[in-house]
N, C-alpha and C positions, 0 to 999 in steps of 0.2 A: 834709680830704677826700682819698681814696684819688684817686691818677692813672690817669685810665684809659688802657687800655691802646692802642696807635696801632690805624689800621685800615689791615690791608694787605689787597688786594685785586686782584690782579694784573688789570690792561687798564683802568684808570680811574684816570684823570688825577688829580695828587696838585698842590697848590698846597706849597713850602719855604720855610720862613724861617732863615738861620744869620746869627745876629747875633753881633755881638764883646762878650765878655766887658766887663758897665756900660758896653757900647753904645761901647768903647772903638775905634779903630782897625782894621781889620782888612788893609786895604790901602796901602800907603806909596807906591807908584809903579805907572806901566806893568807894570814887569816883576812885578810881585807880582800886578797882575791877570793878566796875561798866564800867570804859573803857575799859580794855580788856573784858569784856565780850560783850562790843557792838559793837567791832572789831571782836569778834570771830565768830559774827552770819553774821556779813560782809561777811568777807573772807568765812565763811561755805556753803553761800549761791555763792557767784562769782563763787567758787571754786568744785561746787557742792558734798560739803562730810556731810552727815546725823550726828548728834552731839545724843549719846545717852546719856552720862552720865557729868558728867563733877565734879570738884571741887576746888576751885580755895585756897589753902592755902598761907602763909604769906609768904611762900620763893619756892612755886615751885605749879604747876597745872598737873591735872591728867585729860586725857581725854578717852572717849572711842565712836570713830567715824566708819565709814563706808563711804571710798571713793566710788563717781563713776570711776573715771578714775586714770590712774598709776599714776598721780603727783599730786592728787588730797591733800592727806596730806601735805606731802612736801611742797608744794604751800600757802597752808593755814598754816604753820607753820612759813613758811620764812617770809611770810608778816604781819605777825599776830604780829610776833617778832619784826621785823625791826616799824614795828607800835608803837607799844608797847613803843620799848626801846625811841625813839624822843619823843616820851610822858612824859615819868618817867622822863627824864634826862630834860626837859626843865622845867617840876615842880617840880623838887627838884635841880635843877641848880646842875647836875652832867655831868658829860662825862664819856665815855668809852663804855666798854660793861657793860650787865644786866644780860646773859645768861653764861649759863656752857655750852659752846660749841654746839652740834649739840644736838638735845631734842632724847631722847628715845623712842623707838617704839618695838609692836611684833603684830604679828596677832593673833586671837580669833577666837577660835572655840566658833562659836553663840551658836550649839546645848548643849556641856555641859559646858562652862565655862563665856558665854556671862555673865547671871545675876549674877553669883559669881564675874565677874571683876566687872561690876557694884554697888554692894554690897562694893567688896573692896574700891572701889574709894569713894562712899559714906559714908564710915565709917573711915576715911581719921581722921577730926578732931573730931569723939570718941574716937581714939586710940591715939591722941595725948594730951586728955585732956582736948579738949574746951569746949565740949557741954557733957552732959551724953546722950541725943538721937539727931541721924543724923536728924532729921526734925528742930532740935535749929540752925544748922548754915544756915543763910542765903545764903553762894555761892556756894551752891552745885544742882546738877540735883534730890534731893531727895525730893523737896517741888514740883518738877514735876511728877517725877515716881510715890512715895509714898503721896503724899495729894493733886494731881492732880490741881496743879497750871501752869497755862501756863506760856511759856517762850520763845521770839524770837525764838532763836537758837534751841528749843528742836524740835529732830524729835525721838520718840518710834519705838524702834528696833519692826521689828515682832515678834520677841518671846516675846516681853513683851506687842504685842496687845495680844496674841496668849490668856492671864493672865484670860481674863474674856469680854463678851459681850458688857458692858458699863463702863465708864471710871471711874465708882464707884467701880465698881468689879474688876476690872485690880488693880487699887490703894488699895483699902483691901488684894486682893493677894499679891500682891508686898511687903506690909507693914509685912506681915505673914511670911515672908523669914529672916525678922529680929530679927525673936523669935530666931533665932539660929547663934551661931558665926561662924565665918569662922576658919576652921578648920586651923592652924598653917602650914600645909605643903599644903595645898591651898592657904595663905597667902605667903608663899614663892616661890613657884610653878610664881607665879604672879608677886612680884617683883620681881625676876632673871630672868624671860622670858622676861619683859621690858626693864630693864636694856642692858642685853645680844643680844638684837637685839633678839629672837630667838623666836619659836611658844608656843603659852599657849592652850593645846587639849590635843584630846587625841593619838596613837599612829597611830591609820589611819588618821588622820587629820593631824599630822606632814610627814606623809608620801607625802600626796596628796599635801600638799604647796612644800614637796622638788622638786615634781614633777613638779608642775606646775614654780616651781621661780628657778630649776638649782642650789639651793644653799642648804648647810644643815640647818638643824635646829634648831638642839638638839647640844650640848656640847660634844664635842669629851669626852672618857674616857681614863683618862691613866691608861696606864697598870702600871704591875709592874716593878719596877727599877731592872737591871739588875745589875750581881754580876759587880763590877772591873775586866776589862779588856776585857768585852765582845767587841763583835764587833758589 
Protein backbone atom coordinates (compact mmCIF):
# COMPACT_ATOMS: atom_id res chain seq x y z
CA UNK A 1 0.00 0.00 0.00
CA UNK A 2 1.22 3.36 -1.30
CA UNK A 3 2.31 5.97 1.77
CA UNK A 4 0.45 8.64 2.08
CA UNK A 5 1.67 11.56 1.83
CA UNK A 6 2.23 13.85 5.39
CA UNK A 7 -0.37 16.61 5.98
CA UNK A 8 1.16 19.98 6.48
CA UNK A 9 -0.97 22.61 7.27
CA UNK A 10 0.40 25.60 8.64
CA UNK A 11 -1.52 27.01 12.30
CA UNK A 12 -2.59 23.43 13.52
CA UNK A 13 -0.95 21.66 15.95
CA UNK A 14 0.99 18.52 14.86
CA UNK A 15 1.51 15.53 17.51
CA UNK A 16 5.92 13.87 16.67
CA UNK A 17 7.21 10.86 17.19
CA UNK A 18 11.38 10.17 16.42
CA UNK A 19 12.21 6.95 17.59
CA UNK A 20 15.82 5.37 17.48
CA UNK A 21 16.49 3.15 14.91
CA UNK A 22 14.88 -0.97 16.44
CA UNK A 23 13.88 1.35 19.09
CA UNK A 24 17.52 1.29 19.92
CA UNK A 25 19.14 4.08 22.24
CA UNK A 26 18.91 7.28 21.29
CA UNK A 27 20.20 9.16 24.34
CA UNK A 28 23.29 8.27 26.56
CA UNK A 29 23.43 11.05 29.22
CA UNK A 30 22.38 14.64 30.36
CA UNK A 31 24.42 16.03 27.95
CA UNK A 32 23.05 14.37 24.85
CA UNK A 33 19.61 15.38 26.07
CA UNK A 34 20.67 18.51 26.71
CA UNK A 35 21.97 18.89 22.88
CA UNK A 36 19.03 18.00 21.22
CA UNK A 37 17.24 19.95 23.09
CA UNK A 38 19.37 23.06 22.29
CA UNK A 39 19.02 22.10 18.67
CA UNK A 40 15.56 21.86 18.97
CA UNK A 41 14.85 25.39 20.17
CA UNK A 42 17.42 26.27 17.24
CA UNK A 43 15.81 24.80 14.46
CA UNK A 44 12.01 25.87 16.27
CA UNK A 45 13.04 29.23 16.25
CA UNK A 46 14.93 29.33 12.29
CA UNK A 47 12.07 27.29 11.30
CA UNK A 48 9.38 29.25 12.85
CA UNK A 49 7.10 26.16 14.59
CA UNK A 50 5.76 27.04 18.39
CA UNK A 51 7.20 23.73 20.60
CA UNK A 52 4.12 23.18 23.10
CA UNK A 53 4.90 20.02 24.80
CA UNK A 54 7.73 17.96 24.45
CA UNK A 55 9.55 14.74 26.01
CA UNK A 56 12.62 13.42 25.36
CA UNK A 57 12.99 9.51 26.31
CA UNK A 58 15.93 7.12 26.27
CA UNK A 59 15.16 5.65 22.61
CA UNK A 60 12.64 7.97 20.98
CA UNK A 61 10.93 11.80 21.61
CA UNK A 62 7.41 12.97 21.46
CA UNK A 63 6.70 16.23 20.47
CA UNK A 64 3.61 18.35 20.11
CA UNK A 65 4.20 21.71 17.92
CA UNK A 66 2.45 24.17 15.80
CA UNK A 67 3.93 25.12 12.29
CA UNK A 68 3.68 28.60 10.80
CA UNK A 69 4.33 27.42 7.41
CA UNK A 70 3.75 24.02 5.22
CA UNK A 71 7.59 22.83 5.72
CA UNK A 72 7.83 24.23 8.91
CA UNK A 73 8.03 20.65 10.78
CA UNK A 74 9.61 18.84 8.21
CA UNK A 75 12.40 21.31 8.15
CA UNK A 76 12.82 21.36 11.86
CA UNK A 77 12.86 17.69 11.89
CA UNK A 78 15.30 16.99 8.94
CA UNK A 79 17.80 19.20 10.56
CA UNK A 80 17.22 18.65 13.89
CA UNK A 81 18.11 14.83 12.91
CA UNK A 82 20.76 15.18 10.70
CA UNK A 83 22.23 17.41 13.74
CA UNK A 84 21.64 15.20 16.17
CA UNK A 85 22.74 12.10 14.44
CA UNK A 86 26.94 13.91 13.78
CA UNK A 87 26.58 14.58 17.31
CA UNK A 88 25.85 11.10 18.86
CA UNK A 89 27.97 9.27 16.22
CA UNK A 90 31.24 11.45 16.82
CA UNK A 91 30.66 10.93 20.76
CA UNK A 92 30.22 7.59 20.99
CA UNK A 93 32.59 6.96 17.70
CA UNK A 94 29.65 5.24 15.83
CA UNK A 95 28.51 5.60 12.16
CA UNK A 96 25.46 4.87 10.49
CA UNK A 97 21.99 5.88 10.89
CA UNK A 98 20.27 6.72 14.61
CA UNK A 99 16.76 7.10 13.19
CA UNK A 100 13.86 4.58 12.31
CA UNK A 101 13.38 6.10 9.25
CA UNK A 102 11.00 9.11 8.47
CA UNK A 103 9.54 10.48 12.38
CA UNK A 104 5.77 10.26 12.78
CA UNK A 105 3.38 12.80 12.73
CA UNK A 106 -0.76 13.60 12.75
CA UNK A 107 -2.59 16.79 13.39
CA UNK A 108 -4.60 17.90 16.54
CA UNK A 109 -7.50 19.16 17.13
CA UNK A 110 -6.44 22.01 19.81
CA UNK A 111 -10.16 22.37 20.89
CA UNK A 112 -10.74 18.73 22.33
CA UNK A 113 -7.67 16.87 22.26
CA UNK A 114 -4.76 19.56 22.30
CA UNK A 115 -4.14 19.17 26.49
CA UNK A 116 -5.01 15.24 26.37
CA UNK A 117 -1.87 14.87 23.61
CA UNK A 118 -0.01 17.01 25.90
CA UNK A 119 -0.89 15.13 29.11
CA UNK A 120 -0.12 12.01 26.89
CA UNK A 121 3.39 13.00 25.99
CA UNK A 122 4.00 14.18 29.62
CA UNK A 123 3.08 11.14 31.25
CA UNK A 124 5.53 9.27 28.68
CA UNK A 125 8.07 8.31 31.57
CA UNK A 126 5.13 7.36 34.39
CA UNK A 127 3.85 4.81 32.25
CA UNK A 128 7.03 3.62 31.65
CA UNK A 129 8.23 3.53 35.15
CA UNK A 130 10.76 6.18 35.82
CA UNK A 131 9.33 8.68 37.83
CA UNK A 132 5.78 8.00 39.96
CA UNK A 133 4.79 11.95 39.01
CA UNK A 134 5.50 13.60 35.58
CA UNK A 135 7.14 16.89 37.45
CA UNK A 136 10.43 14.05 38.68
CA UNK A 137 11.72 13.70 35.12
CA UNK A 138 13.73 16.38 34.08
CA UNK A 139 13.23 16.30 29.96
CA UNK A 140 10.02 16.98 29.65
CA UNK A 141 7.71 20.23 28.90
CA UNK A 142 5.87 19.56 32.29
CA UNK A 143 8.28 21.63 34.74
CA UNK A 144 7.05 24.36 32.11
CA UNK A 145 3.36 23.65 31.72
CA UNK A 146 2.78 22.24 35.26
CA UNK A 147 5.30 24.23 37.71
CA UNK A 148 5.82 27.00 35.51
CA UNK A 149 9.62 26.88 34.81
CA UNK A 150 10.94 28.51 31.75
CA UNK A 151 12.51 27.00 28.91
CA UNK A 152 14.24 28.20 25.42
CA UNK A 153 12.14 26.51 23.21
CA UNK A 154 8.73 26.61 25.31
CA UNK A 155 5.98 28.56 23.46
CA UNK A 156 2.12 27.91 25.52
CA UNK A 157 -0.34 26.82 23.23
CA UNK A 158 -3.53 29.38 23.64
CA UNK A 159 -5.63 26.92 25.04
CA UNK A 160 -3.37 26.46 27.66
CA UNK A 161 -3.07 30.58 28.26
CA UNK A 162 -6.73 30.31 27.94
CA UNK A 163 -6.10 27.92 31.97
CA UNK A 164 -5.98 31.05 34.16
CA UNK A 165 -5.13 34.91 34.17
CA UNK A 166 -1.51 34.45 35.71
CA UNK A 167 1.02 31.98 35.27
CA UNK A 168 0.17 30.65 38.80
CA UNK A 169 -3.30 29.95 37.90
CA UNK A 170 -2.57 28.49 34.47
CA UNK A 171 0.08 26.09 36.33
CA UNK A 172 -2.37 25.03 39.19
CA UNK A 173 -5.04 24.26 36.46
CA UNK A 174 -2.90 22.41 34.39
CA UNK A 175 -1.54 20.36 37.31
CA UNK A 176 -5.48 19.65 38.28
CA UNK A 177 -5.79 17.71 34.82
CA UNK A 178 -3.40 15.11 36.36
CA UNK A 179 -5.76 14.15 39.04
CA UNK A 180 -7.24 12.01 36.38
CA UNK A 181 -5.83 9.33 33.96
CA UNK A 182 -6.07 9.29 30.47
CA UNK A 183 -8.65 7.21 29.52
CA UNK A 184 -7.09 3.83 27.59
CA UNK A 185 -9.06 4.47 24.11
CA UNK A 186 -7.82 8.13 24.35
CA UNK A 187 -4.45 6.66 24.90
CA UNK A 188 -4.89 4.66 21.80
CA UNK A 189 -6.84 7.10 19.88
CA UNK A 190 -3.39 9.07 20.19
CA UNK A 191 -0.89 6.54 19.35
CA UNK A 192 -2.46 5.02 16.16
CA UNK A 193 -3.25 8.57 14.93
CA UNK A 194 0.56 9.33 15.16
CA UNK A 195 1.85 6.34 14.15
CA UNK A 196 -0.78 6.14 11.08
CA UNK A 197 0.03 9.56 9.74
CA UNK A 198 -3.74 10.35 10.33
CA UNK A 199 -5.99 13.11 12.31
CA UNK A 200 -6.37 12.99 16.41
CA UNK A 201 -10.21 15.25 16.68
CA UNK A 202 -13.08 14.93 16.53
CA UNK A 203 -15.47 13.93 13.45
CA UNK A 204 -15.85 17.59 12.07
CA UNK A 205 -12.25 18.26 12.51
CA UNK A 206 -11.35 15.27 10.50
CA UNK A 207 -13.65 16.30 8.03
CA UNK A 208 -12.27 19.93 7.80
CA UNK A 209 -8.33 18.54 7.44
CA UNK A 210 -9.67 16.10 4.51
CA UNK A 211 -10.92 19.24 3.18
CA UNK A 212 -8.43 21.41 3.47
CA UNK A 213 -5.19 18.67 2.75
CA UNK A 214 -7.23 16.46 -0.40
CA UNK A 215 -6.16 13.41 1.58
CA UNK A 216 -8.21 11.04 4.08
CA UNK A 217 -7.71 10.72 7.48
CA UNK A 218 -9.22 8.22 9.19
CA UNK A 219 -8.47 4.40 8.33
CA UNK A 220 -10.36 2.81 5.66
CA UNK A 221 -12.67 -0.01 7.20
CA UNK A 222 -12.89 -3.32 5.69
CA UNK A 223 -15.78 -4.79 4.91
CA UNK A 224 -16.62 -8.06 5.13
CA UNK A 225 -14.77 -11.06 3.20
CA UNK A 226 -16.73 -12.32 0.55
CA UNK A 227 -17.87 -15.97 0.28
CA UNK A 228 -15.36 -18.04 -2.58
CA UNK A 229 -15.84 -17.33 -5.69
CA UNK A 230 -17.26 -13.95 -5.73
CA UNK A 231 -16.45 -11.53 -8.12
Amino acid sequence: MARLPRIRLPGIPQHVIQRGNNRQACFGSDEDFAAYAHWLEEYARQFDVAIHAWVFMTNHVHLLVTPATVDGVSSLMQSLGRRYVRYFNYTYRRSGTLWEGRFKSCVVDAEDYLLLCQRYIELNPVRAGMVMFPGDYRWSSYGSNGLGRSAACWTPHPLYMSLGQTPAERSEAYRALFRYELDEEVLTDIQRSADQGMALGSVRFKEEIERLSGRRVVNLKRGPKGKAGAG
